[in-house]
TIVOPA-526587 format. One record per residue: residue number from 1; residue in one letter; z, y negated, x negated of N, C-alpha, C in turn. Coordinates in steps of 0.001 Angstrom, whole numbers. Atoms other than C-alpha are relative to their C-alpha. Layout:
pos  code  nZ  nY  nX  caZ  caY  caX  cZ  cY  cX
NUM  a  Z  Y  X  Z  Y  X  Z  Y  X .
...
// end
This chain:
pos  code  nZ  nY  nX  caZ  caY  caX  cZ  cY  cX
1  x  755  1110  592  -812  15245  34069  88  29  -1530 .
2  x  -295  54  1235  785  15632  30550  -1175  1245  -712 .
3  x  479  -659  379  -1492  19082  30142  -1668  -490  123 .
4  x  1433  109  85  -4794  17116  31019  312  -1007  -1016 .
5  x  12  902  924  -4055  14138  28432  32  883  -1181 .
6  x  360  -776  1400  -3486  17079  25512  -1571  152  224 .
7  x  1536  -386  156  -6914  18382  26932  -479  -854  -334 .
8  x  1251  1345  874  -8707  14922  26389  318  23  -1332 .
9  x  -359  77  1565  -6645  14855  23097  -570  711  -554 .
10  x  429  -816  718  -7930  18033  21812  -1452  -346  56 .
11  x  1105  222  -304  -11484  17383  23100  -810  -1308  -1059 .
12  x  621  1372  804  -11539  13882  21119  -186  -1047  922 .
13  x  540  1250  -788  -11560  11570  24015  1052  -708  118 .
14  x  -851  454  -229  -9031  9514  22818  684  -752  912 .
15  x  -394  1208  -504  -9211  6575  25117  364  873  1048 .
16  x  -324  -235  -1526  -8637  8926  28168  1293  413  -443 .
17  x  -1447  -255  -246  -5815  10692  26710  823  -692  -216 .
18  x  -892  1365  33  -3952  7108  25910  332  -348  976 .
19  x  80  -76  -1171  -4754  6415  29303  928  713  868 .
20  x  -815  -1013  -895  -3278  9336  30673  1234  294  -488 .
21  x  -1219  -157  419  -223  9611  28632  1042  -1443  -33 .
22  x  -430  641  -582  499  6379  29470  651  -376  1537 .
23  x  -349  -450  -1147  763  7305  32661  1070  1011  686 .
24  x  -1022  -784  14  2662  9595  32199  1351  -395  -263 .
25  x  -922  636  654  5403  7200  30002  275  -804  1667 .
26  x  -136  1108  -1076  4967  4969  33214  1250  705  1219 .
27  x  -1056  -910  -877  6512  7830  35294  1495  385  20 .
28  x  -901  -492  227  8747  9281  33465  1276  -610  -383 .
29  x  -511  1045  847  10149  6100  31185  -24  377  -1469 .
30  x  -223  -196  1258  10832  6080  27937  1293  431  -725 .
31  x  -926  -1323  100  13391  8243  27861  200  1555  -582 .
32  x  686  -1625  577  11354  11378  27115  -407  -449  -1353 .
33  x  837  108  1746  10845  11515  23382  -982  319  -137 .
34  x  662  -1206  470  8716  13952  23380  -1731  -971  484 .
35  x  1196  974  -560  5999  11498  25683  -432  -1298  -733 .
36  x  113  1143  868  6735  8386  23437  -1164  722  -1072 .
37  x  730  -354  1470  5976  10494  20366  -1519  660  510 .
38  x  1402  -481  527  2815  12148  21365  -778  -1262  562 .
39  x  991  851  -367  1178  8561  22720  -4  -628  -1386 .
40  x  279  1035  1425  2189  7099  19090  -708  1353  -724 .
41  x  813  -477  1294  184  9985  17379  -1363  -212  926 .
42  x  1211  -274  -402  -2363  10038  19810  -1257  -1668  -231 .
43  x  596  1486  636  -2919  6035  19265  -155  -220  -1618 .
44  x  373  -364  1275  -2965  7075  15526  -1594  871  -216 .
45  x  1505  -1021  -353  -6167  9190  16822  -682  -1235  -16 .
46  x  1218  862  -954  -7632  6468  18579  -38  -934  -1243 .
47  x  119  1059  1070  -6743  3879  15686  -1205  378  -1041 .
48  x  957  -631  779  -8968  6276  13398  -1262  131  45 .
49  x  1175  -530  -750  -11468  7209  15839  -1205  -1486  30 .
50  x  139  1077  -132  -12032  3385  16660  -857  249  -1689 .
51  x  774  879  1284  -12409  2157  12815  -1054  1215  -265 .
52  x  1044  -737  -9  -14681  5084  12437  -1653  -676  453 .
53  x  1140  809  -615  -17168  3015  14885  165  -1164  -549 .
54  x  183  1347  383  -16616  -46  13659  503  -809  1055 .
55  x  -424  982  -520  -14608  -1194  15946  1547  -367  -281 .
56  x  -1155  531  958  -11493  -3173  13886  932  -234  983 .
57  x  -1002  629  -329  -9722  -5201  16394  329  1443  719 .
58  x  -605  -893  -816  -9319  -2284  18656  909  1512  -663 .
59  x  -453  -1179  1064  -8665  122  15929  1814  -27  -661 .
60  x  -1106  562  778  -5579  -2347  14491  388  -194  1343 .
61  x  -735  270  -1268  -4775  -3008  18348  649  1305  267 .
62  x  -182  -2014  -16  -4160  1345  18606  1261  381  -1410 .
63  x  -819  -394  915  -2581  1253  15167  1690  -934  406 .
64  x  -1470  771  -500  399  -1470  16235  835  600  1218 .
65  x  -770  -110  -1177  1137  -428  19266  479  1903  -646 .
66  x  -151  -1436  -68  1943  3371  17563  1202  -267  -726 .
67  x  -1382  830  170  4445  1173  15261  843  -329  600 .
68  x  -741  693  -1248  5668  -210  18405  838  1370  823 .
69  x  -491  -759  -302  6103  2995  19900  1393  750  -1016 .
70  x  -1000  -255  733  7906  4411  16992  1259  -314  -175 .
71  x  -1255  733  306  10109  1859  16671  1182  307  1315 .
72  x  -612  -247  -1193  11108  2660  20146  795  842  -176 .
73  x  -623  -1494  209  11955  6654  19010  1912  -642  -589 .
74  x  -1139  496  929  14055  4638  16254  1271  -390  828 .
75  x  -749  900  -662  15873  2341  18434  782  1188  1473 .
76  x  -902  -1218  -787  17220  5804  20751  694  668  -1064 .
77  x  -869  -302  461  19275  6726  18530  -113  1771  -129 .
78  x  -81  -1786  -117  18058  10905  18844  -463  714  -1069 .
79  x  1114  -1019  963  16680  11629  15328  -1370  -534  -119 .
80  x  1532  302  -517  13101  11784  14789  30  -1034  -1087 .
81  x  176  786  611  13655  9469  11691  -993  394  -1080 .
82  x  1663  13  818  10861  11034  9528  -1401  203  432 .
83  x  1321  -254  -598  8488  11736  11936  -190  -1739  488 .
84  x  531  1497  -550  8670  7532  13203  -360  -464  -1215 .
85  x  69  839  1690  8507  6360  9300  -1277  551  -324 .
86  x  1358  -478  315  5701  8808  8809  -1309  -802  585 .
87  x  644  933  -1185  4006  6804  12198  -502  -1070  -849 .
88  x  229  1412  863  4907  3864  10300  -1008  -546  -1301 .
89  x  47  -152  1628  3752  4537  7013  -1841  460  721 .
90  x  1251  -532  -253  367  6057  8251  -667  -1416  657 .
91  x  504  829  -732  -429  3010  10726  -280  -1707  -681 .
92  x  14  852  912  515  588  8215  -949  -293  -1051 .
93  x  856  -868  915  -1605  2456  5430  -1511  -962  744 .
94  x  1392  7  -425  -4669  2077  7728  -312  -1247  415 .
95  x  150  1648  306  -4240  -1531  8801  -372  -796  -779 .
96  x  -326  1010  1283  -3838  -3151  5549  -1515  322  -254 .
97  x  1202  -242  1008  -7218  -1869  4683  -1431  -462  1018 .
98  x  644  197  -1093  -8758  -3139  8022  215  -2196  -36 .
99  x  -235  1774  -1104  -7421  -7097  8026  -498  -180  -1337 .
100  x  1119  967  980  -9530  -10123  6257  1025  -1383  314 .
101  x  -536  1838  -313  -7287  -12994  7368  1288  162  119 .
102  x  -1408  201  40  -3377  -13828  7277  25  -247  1520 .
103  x  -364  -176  -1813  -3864  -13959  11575  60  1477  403 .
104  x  -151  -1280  -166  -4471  -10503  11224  1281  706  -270 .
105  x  -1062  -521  473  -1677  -9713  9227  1394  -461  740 .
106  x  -1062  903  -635  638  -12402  11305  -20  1419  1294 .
107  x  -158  -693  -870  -159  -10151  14290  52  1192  -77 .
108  x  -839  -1465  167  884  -7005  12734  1342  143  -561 .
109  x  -765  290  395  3676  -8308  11469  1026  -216  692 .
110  x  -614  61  -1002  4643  -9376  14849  717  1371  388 .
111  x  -610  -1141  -214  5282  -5409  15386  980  602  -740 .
112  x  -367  -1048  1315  6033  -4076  12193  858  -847  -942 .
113  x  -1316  451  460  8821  -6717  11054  1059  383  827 .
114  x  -787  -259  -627  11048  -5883  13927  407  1823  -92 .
115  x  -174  -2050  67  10604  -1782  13052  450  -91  -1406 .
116  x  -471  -213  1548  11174  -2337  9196  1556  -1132  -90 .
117  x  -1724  573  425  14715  -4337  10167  1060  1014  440 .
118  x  -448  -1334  -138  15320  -862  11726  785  797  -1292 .
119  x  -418  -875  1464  15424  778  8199  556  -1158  -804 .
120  x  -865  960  907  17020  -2333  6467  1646  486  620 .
121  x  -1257  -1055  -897  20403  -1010  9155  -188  629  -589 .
122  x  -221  -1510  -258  19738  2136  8642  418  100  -1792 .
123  x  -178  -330  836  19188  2517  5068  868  -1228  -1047 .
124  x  -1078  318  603  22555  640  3882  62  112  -1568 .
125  x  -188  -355  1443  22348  2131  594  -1432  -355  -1114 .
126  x  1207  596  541  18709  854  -204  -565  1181  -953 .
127  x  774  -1249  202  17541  4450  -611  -1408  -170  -443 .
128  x  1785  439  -454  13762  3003  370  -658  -750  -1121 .
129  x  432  1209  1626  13454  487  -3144  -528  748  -992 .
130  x  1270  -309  860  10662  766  -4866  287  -743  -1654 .
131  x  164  435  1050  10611  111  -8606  -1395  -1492  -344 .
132  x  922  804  157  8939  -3374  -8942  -659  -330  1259 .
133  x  513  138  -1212  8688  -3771  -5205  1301  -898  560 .
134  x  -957  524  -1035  12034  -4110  -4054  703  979  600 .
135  x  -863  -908  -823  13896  -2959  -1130  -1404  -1083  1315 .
136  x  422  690  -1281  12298  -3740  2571  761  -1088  109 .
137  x  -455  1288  -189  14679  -6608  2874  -294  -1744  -292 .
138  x  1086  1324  499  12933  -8747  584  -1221  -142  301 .
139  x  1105  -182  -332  9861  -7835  1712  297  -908  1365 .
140  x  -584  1013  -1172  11302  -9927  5284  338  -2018  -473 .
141  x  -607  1367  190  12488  -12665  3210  -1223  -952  -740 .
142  x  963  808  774  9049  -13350  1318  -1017  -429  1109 .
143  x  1003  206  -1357  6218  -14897  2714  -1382  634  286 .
144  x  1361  -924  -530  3054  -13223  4495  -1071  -837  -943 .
145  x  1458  62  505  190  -12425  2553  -1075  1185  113 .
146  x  493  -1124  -254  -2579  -9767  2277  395  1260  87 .
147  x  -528  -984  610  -577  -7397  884  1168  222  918 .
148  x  -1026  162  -762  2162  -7870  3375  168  1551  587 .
149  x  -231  -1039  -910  1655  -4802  5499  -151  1348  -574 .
150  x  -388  -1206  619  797  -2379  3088  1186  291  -1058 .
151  x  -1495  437  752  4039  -3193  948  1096  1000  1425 .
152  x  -829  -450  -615  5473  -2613  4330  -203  1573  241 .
153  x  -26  -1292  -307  4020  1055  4686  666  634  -1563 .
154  x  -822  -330  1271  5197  1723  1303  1744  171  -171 .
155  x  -1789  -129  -42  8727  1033  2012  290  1089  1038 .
156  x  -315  -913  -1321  8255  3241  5541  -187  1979  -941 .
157  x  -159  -1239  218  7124  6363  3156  773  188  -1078 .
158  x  -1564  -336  1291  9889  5882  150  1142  116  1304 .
159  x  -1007  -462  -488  12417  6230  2936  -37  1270  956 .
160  x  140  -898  -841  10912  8446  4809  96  1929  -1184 .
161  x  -24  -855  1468  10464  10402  1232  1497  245  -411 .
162  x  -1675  -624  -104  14593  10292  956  661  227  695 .
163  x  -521  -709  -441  15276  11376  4021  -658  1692  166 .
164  x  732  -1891  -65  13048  15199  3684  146  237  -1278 .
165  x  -46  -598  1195  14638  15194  -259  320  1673  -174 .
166  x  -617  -1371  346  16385  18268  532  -1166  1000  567 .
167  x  719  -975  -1161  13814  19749  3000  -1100  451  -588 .
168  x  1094  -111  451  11680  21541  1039  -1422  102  432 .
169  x  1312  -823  -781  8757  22851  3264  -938  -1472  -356 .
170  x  440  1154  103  8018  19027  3775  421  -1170  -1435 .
171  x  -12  1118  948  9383  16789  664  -529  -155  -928 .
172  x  1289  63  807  6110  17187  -1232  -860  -671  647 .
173  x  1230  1087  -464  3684  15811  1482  520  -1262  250 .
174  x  -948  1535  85  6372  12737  1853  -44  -285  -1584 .
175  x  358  755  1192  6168  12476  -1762  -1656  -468  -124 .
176  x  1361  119  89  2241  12531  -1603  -224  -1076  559 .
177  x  395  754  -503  2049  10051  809  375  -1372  -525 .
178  x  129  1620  1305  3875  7569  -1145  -551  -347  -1084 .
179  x  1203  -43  1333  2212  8197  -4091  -923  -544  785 .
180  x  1405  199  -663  -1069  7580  -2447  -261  -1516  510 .
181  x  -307  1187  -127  137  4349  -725  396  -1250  -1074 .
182  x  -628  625  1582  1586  3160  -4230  -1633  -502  -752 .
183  x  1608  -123  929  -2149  3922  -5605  -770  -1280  443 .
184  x  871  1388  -475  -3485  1627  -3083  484  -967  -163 .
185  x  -588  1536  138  -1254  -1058  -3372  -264  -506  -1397 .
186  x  334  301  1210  -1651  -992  -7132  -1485  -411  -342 .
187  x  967  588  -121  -5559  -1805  -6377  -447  -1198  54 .
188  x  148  1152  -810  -4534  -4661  -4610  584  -880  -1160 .
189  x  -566  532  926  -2476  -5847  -7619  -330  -703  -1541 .
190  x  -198  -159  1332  -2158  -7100  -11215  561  -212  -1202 .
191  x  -990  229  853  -541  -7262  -14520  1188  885  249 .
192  x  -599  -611  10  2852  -6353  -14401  102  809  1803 .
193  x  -341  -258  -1684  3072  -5820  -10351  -834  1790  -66 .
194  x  982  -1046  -32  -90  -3275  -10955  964  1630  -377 .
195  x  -400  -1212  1067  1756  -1371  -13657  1343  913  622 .
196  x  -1333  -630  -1066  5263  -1088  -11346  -699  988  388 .
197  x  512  -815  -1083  2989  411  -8840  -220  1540  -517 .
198  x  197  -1266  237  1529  3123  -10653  812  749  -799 .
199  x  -1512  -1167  415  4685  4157  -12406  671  348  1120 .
200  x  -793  -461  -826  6291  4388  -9252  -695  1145  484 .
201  x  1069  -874  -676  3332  6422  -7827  239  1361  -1129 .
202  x  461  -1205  1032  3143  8699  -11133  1480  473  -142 .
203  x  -2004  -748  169  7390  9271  -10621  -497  692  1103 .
204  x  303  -1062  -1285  6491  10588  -7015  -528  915  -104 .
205  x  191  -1639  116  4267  13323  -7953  220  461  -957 .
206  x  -1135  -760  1332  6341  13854  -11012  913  1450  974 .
207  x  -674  -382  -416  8977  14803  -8621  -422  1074  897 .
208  x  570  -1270  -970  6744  16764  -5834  -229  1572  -796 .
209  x  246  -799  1061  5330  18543  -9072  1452  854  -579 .
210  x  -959  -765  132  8932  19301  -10388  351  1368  1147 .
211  x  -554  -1146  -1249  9193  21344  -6732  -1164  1264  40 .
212  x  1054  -1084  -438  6190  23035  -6346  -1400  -456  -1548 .
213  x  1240  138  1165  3476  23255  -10123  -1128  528  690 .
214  x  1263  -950  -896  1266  25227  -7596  -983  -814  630 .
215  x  717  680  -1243  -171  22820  -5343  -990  -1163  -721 .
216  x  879  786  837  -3610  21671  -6458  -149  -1097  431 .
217  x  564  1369  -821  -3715  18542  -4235  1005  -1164  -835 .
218  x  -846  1214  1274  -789  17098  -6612  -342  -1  -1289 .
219  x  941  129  804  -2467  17733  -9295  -858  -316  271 .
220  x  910  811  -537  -5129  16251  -8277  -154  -1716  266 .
221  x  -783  1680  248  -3312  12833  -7243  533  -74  -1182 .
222  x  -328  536  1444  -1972  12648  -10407  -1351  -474  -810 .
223  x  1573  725  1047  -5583  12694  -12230  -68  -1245  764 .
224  x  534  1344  -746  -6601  9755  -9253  844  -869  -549 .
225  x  -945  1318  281  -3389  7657  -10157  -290  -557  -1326 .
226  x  -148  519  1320  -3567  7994  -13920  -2199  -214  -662 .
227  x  1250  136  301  -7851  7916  -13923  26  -1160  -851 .
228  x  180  1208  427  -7941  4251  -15003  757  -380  -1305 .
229  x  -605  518  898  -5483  4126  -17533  554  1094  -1137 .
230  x  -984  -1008  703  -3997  7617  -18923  -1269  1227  -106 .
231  x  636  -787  127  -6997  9745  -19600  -201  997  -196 .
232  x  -582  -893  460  -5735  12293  -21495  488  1001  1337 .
233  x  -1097  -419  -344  -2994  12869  -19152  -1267  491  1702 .
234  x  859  49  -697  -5830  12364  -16188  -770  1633  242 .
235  x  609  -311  77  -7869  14704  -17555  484  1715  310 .
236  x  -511  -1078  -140  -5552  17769  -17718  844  -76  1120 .
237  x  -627  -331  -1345  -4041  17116  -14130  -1649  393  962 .
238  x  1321  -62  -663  -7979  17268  -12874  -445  1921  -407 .
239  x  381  -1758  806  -8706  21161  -15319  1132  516  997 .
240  x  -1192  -856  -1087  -5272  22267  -13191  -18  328  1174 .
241  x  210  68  -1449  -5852  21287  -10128  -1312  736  419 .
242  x  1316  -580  -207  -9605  22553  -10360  -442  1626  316 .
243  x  -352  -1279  344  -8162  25973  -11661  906  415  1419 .
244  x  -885  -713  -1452  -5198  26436  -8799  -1101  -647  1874 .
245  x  1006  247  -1416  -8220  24975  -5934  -711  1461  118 .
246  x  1289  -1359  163  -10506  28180  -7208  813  864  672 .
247  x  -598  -861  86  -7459  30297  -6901  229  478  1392 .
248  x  -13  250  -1558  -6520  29067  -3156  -1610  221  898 .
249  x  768  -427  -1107  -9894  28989  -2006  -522  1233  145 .
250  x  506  -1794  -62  -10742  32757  -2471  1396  719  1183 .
251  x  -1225  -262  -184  -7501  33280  -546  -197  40  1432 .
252  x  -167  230  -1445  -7505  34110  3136  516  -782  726 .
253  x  -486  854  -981  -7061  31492  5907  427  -1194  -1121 .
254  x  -184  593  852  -7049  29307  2965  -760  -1555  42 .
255  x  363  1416  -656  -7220  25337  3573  -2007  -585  -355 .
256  x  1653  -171  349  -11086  25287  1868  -367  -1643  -472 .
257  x  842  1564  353  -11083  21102  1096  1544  -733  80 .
258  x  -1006  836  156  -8952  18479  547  85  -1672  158 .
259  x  -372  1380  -259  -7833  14956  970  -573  -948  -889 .
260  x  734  624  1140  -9158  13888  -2598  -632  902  -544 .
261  x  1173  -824  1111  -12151  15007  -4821  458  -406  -1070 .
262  x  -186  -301  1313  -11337  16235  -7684  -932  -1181  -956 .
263  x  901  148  648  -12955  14290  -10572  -587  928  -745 .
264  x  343  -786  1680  -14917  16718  -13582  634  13  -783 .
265  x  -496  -119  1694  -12834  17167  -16438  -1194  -272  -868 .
266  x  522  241  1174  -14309  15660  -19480  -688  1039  -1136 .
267  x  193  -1765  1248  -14229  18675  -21755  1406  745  247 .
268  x  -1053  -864  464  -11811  21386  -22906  920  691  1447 .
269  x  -122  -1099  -825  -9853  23843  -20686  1761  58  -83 .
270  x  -1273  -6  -13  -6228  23721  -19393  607  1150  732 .
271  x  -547  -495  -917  -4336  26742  -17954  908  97  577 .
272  x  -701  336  -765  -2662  26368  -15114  1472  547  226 .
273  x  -940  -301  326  -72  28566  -15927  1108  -357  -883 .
274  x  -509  447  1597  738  27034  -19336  1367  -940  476 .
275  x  -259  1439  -8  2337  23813  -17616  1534  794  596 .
276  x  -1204  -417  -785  6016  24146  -16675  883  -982  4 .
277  x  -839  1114  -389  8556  21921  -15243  539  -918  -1186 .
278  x  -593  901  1226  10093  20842  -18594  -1542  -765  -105 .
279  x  999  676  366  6531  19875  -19396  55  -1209  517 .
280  x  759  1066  -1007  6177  17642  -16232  812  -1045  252 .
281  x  -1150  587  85  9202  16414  -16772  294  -878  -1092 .
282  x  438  566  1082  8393  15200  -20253  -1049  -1079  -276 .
283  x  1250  331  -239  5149  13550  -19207  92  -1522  -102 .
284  x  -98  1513  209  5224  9474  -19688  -156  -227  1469 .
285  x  71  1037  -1199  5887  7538  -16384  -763  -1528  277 .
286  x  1059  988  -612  3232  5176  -16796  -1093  95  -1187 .
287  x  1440  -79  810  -299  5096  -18143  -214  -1702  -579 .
288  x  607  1200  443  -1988  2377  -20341  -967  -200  -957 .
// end
């Protein structure tokens, strides 16, 4: 049964393979990690697939319950703590940008306060605190507003971002994702709250950047973060990124597109070689 629910999965028919991998959880219990975790990505499908059509409640009904699941992984005690935060952080992400009313947010809150007192335990040392945010703890102690749930995915990918510090392969797309989440929240913001945001955002792919200068998709988020305010600085993360995209896409089996569009560079011509860690390291932590 578990090999026909991948088939619907791969196929795109989410609702059957939810269906059927539920069925499967029903059997087996929730015991099997391995069954939890692929119904919370596969309800990360369906959550997508859904708002795609236009259909919200069912979309944010798919995204909670993948929180819910997660929290479950959490609460076994076997690991699996950046792949549930990632859950978190992704389901959260896509919510916040889906609710119009504080009932909406009350009933995601219902899920996704009991999974973020998970990482208040866990992370003892307040690893997860955001510059001008907090820690998740306060985020529990304030009161619900719009902003409520994407605050909370923000805290799910800064911790999820210090536990893969060492791991290189992955502690660039965990930095990306907070960045990115930071970006949006700073939309939602303003004044000083705004300005936290996008310094915190423009430290994250500071730091991805310190690991890897290669990777045009962080260059890239950097121009998006600092567009509005740091132009300059904007302008020559957009010529870099434009330059190491050309380089990759001539490149066999080579990814061919990306997550964000580039903007145009303005004028003048940056090479991508020139830039080196001291540089990026030198770079001002917030635009204005």
């Amino acid at each position: 049964m578990y090999d026909i629910g991948e088939t619907y999965l791969q196929v795109g028919s989410f609702d059957l393979a939810v269906e059927t991998f539920e069925k499967v959880l029903a059997i087996t219990g929730k015991e099997e990690v391995g069954i939890v975790a692929k119904l919370a990505d596969t309800l990360l499908s369906q959550g997508r697939y859904s708002a795609s059509g236009g259909f919200r409640e069912r979309s944010r009904n798919a995204f909670r319950g993948a929180i819910g699941l997660a929290g479950d992984v959490l609460r076994m005690g076997v690991g699996h703590r950046p792949w549930a935060w990632k859950v978190v952080g992704d389901a959260a992400f896509e919510i916040a940008s889906q609710e119009s009313t504080l009932e909406d947010v009350g009933k995601t809150t219902d899920v996704l306060y009991p999974v973020l007192q998970l990482l208040i335990e866990d992370d003892t040392d307040r690893r997860s605190a955001v510059e001008g945010l907090g820690h998740a703890a306060n985020l529990l102690q304030s009161p619900v507003d719009m902003n409520t749930t994407l605050k909370a995915g923000v805290f799910a990918f800064a911790y999820r971002a210090y536990l893969l510090k060492n791991e290189t392969r992955v502690a660039d797309p965990a930095l990306y994702d907070l960045a990115s989440a930071l970006h949006a929240l700073a939309g939602r913001l303003e004044d000083d709250q705004k300005e936290a945001c996008v310094k915190a955002a423009i430290k994250a792919i500071r730091s991805a950047l310190e690991r890897d200068a290669g990777d045009e998709r962080l260059w890239n988020a950097l121009g998006v973060i600092c567009a509005d305010g740091g132009a300059q600085v904007a302008q020559h993360a957009f010529v870099v990124s434009l330059e190491l995209y050309a380089k990759v896409s001539k490149l066999p089996g080579s990814r061919g597109s990306r997550k964000l569009t580039p903007r145009t560079p303005m004028c003048g011509s940056t090479s991508a070689t020139s830039i080196s860690s001291s540089t990026i390291a030198n770079w001002p932590t917030s635009v204005s």
